[in-house]
Backbone as CSV, one residue per row, in Angstrom:
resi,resn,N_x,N_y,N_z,CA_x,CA_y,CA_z,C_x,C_y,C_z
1,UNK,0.840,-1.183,0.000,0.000,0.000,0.000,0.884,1.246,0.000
2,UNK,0.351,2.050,-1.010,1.021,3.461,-1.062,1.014,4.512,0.456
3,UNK,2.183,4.437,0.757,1.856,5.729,2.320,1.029,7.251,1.384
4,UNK,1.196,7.772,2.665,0.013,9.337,2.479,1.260,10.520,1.737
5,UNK,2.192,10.254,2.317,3.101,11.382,1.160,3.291,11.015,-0.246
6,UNK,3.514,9.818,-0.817,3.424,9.295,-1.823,2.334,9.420,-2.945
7,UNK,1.227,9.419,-1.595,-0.381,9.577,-2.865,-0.767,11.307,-2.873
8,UNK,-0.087,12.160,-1.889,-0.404,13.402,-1.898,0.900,13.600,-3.202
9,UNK,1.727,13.697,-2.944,2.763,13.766,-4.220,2.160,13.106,-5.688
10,UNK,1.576,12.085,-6.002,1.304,11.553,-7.023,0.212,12.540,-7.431
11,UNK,-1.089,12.985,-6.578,-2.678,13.832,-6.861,-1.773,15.130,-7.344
12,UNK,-0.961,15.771,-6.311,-0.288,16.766,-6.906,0.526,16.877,-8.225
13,UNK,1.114,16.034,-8.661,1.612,15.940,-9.830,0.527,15.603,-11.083
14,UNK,-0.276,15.104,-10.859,-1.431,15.139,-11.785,-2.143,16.263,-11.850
15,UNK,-2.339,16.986,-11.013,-3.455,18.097,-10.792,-2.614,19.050,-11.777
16,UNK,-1.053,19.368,-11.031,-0.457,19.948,-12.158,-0.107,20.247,-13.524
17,UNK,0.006,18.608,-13.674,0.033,18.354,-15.516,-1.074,18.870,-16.148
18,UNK,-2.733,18.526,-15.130,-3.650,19.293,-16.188,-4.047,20.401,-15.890
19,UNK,-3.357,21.346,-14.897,-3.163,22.735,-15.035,-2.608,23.343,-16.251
20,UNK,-1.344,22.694,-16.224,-0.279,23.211,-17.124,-0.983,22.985,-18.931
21,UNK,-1.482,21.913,-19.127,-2.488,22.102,-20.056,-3.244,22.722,-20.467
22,UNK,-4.101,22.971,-19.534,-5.376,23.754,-18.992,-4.641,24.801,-19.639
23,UNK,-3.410,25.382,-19.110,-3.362,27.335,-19.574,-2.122,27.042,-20.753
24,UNK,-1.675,25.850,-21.564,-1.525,25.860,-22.727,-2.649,25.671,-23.634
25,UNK,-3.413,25.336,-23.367,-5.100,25.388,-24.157,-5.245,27.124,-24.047
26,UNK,-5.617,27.393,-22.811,-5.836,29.221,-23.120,-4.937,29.829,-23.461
27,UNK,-3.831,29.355,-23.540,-3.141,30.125,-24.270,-3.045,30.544,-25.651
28,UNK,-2.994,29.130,-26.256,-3.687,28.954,-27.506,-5.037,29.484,-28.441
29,UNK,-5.843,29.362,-27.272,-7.172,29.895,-27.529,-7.533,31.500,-27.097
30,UNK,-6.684,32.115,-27.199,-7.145,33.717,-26.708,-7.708,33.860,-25.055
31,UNK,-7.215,32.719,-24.555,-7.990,33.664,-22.910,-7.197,34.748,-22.082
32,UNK,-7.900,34.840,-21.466,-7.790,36.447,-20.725,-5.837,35.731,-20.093
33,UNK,-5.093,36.885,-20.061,-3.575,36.225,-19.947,-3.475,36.465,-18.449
34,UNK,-4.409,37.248,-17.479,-4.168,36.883,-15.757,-4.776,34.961,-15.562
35,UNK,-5.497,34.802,-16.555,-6.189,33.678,-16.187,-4.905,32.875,-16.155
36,UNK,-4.326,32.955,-17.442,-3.706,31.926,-18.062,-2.179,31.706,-17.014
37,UNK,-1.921,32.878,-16.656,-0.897,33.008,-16.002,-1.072,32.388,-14.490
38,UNK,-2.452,32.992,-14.387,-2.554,32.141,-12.956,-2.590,30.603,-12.823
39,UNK,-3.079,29.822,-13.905,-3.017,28.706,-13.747,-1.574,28.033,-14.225
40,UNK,-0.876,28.570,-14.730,0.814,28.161,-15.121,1.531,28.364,-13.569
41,UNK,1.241,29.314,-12.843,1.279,29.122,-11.247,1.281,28.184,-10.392
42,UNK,-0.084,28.181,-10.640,-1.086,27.327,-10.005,-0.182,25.623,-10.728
43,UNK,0.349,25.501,-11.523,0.897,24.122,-11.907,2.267,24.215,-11.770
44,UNK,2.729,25.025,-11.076,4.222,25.053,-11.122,4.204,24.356,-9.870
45,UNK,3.425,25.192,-9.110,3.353,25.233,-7.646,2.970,23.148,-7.303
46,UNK,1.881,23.247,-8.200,1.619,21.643,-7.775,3.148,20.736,-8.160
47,UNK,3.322,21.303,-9.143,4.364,20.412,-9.975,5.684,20.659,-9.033
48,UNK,5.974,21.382,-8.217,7.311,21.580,-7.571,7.108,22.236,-5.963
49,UNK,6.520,23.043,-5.617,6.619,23.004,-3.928,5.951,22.081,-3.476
50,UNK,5.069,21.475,-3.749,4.255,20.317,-2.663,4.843,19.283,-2.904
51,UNK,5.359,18.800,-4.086,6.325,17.287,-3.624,7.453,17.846,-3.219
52,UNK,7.973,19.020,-2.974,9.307,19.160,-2.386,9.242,19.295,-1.363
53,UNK,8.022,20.141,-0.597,7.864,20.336,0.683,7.168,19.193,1.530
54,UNK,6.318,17.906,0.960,6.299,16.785,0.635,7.542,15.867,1.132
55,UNK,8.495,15.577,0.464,9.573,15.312,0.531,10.329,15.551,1.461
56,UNK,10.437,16.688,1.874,10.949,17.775,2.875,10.279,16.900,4.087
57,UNK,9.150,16.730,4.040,8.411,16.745,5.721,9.198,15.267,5.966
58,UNK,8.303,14.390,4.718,8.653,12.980,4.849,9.817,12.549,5.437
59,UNK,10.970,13.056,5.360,12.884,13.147,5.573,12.870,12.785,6.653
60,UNK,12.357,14.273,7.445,12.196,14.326,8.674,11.872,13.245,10.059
């Protein structure tokens, strides 16, 4: 069985990928560019502080 940092790291890395989609689609498609920007954020953030800080706790 997968522990709880493992499956929070895995949801987070998914959530991210279809962020990062998500605002290459609006990007593509003319949307408003705070939107677009916020969600390239919004997937960085999934994609790199929560499994690091993730990681980080787990160490510990």
């Amino acid at each position: 069985m997968l522990s709880t940092p493992v499956l929070v790291t895995i949801v987070s890395v998914c959530i991210g990928f279809v962020l990062f989609v998500l605002a290459a689609s609006g990007a593509r498609g003319q949307w408003d560019k705070r939107l677009v920007i916020g969600l390239l954020i919004a997937a960085v953030l999934c994609l790199t502080a929560v499994p690091l800080s993730v990681a980080l706790s787990a160490a510990v």
